[in-house]
N, C-alpha and C positions, 0 to 999 in steps of 0.2 A: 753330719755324722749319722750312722746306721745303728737303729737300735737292738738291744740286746737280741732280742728276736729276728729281725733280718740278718747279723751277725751268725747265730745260730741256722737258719736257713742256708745263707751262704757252706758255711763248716759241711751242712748236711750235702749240699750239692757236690763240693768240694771231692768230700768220702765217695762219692759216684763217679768222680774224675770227668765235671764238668769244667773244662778252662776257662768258660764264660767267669762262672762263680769263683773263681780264683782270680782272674784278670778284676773282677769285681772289689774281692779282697784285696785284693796288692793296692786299689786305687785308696781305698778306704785307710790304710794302714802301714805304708811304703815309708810316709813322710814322719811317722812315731817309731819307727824299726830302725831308720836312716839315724834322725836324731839321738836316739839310745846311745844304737850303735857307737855313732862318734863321740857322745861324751864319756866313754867305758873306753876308748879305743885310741881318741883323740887323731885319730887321722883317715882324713876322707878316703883314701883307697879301703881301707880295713875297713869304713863302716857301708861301704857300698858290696863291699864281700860277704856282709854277715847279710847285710839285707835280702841279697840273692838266695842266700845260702839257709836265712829263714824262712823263704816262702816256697824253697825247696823242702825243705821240714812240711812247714804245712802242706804242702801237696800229699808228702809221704804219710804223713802220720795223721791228717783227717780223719779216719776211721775212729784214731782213739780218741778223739775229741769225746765229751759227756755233752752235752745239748745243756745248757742252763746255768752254764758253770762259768759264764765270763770271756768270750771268745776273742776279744783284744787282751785281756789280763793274759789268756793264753799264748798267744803269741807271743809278747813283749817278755814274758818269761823266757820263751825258746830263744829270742832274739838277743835278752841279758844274759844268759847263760852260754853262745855263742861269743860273744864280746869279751866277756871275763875270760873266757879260753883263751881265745886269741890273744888278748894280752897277758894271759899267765904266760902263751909261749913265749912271747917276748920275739919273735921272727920277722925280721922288717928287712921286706927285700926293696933296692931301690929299683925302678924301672926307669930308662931313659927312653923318651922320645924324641924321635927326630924332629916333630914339630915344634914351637914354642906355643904355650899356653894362647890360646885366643885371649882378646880387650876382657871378655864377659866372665869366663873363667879365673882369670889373674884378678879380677873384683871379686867374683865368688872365694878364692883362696883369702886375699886379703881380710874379706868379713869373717869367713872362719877363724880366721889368725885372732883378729879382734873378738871376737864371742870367747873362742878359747881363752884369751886377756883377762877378760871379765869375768868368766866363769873360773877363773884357775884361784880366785879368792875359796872360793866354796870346796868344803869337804865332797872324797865321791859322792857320798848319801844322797848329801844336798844336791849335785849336781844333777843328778837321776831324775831327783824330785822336779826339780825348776826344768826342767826337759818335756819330762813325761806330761808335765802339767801342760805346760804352752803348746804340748801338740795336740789336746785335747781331752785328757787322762783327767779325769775325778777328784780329789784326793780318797774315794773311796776306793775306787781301782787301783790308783795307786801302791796302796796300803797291801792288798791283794797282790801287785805285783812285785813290790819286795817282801812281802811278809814282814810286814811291820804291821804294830797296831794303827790306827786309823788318826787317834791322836796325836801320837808321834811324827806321823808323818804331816800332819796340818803346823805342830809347833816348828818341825826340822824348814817347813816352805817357808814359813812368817820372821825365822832366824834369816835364811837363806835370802828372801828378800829387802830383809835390811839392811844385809851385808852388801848387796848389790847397790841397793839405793844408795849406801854412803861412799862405794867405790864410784858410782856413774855420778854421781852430784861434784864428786872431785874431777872429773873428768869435764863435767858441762853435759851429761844427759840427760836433763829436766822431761824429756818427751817418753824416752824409753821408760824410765822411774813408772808415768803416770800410767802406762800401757800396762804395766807389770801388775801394778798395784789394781787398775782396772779387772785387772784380769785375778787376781785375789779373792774380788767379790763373787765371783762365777760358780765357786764353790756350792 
């Protein structure tokens, strides 16, 4: 992960309309926009639209970025507040393709289906939180990027993981439980 300052540098180069520093960003920040996305969205086409559709923001609106202010809190604002539209509209168009889903795909669909399973125990809050965390978010950025207090949002993860733990221990996930919990301490 890039820290606040190479963050900030990137944003700066960004505002110059270098694509390096944005191909830079998208690499850094694709996989925490994606994940939002879909758990606000709950479906992979819509969160690969917002994804695009925030790094088109960021492209556009670099300029107004402030340098020191949090440059993934900033984005994942743009990217949460893209998600929520979209599912305010409620617009779900279906596409068909002529092809059938690849082996690799139809396992990728499946595991979404399953996460979604798991995660559909958890309030949205909760679900934001356990997202944004596992892709790498703080719980102080966190806090920052829903505008929640800071403790709030460490008591809503430690709810939100227990509630997991005792759905995946019904289940048989002893491994995922320990990964989760590992990843608690990181705080």
């Amino acid at each position: 992960m890039l820290s606040s300052e190479e963050m900030d540098n990137l944003m700066v180069r960004i505002s110059r309309r270098e694509m390096v520093a944005l191909e830079e960003f998208y690499e850094e920040m694709s996989k925490a926009v994606y994940g939002l996305a879909y758990v606000i969205t709950k479906s992979p086409y819509d969160a690969e639209d917002i994804m695009q559709n925030t790094f088109i923001r960021v492209w556009d609106k670099a300029h107004r970025y402030r340098c020191g202010t949090n440059a993934k809190a900033w984005v994942m604002k743009i990217a949460r507040n893209l998600a929520l539209t979209k599912r305010e509209e409620g617009k779900r168009f279906v596409e068909l393709d002529e092809e059938l889903p690849s082996e690799d795909m139809y396992r990728k669909m499946l595991q979404f289906q399953e996460l979604n399973s798991l995660l559909s125990i958890l309030k949205k809050e909760e679900r934001e939180i356990v997202v944004l965390y596992s892709v790498g978010f703080s719980h102080k950025e966190i806090a920052e990027i829903l505008k929640r207090p800071y403790a709030t949002v460490r008591w809503k993860y430690s709810n939100a993981i227990s509630k997991l733990s005792q759905k995946e221990q019904s289940f048989g996930y002893d491994k995922a439980s320990a990964e989760m919990e590992s990843n608690y301490e990181r705080t």
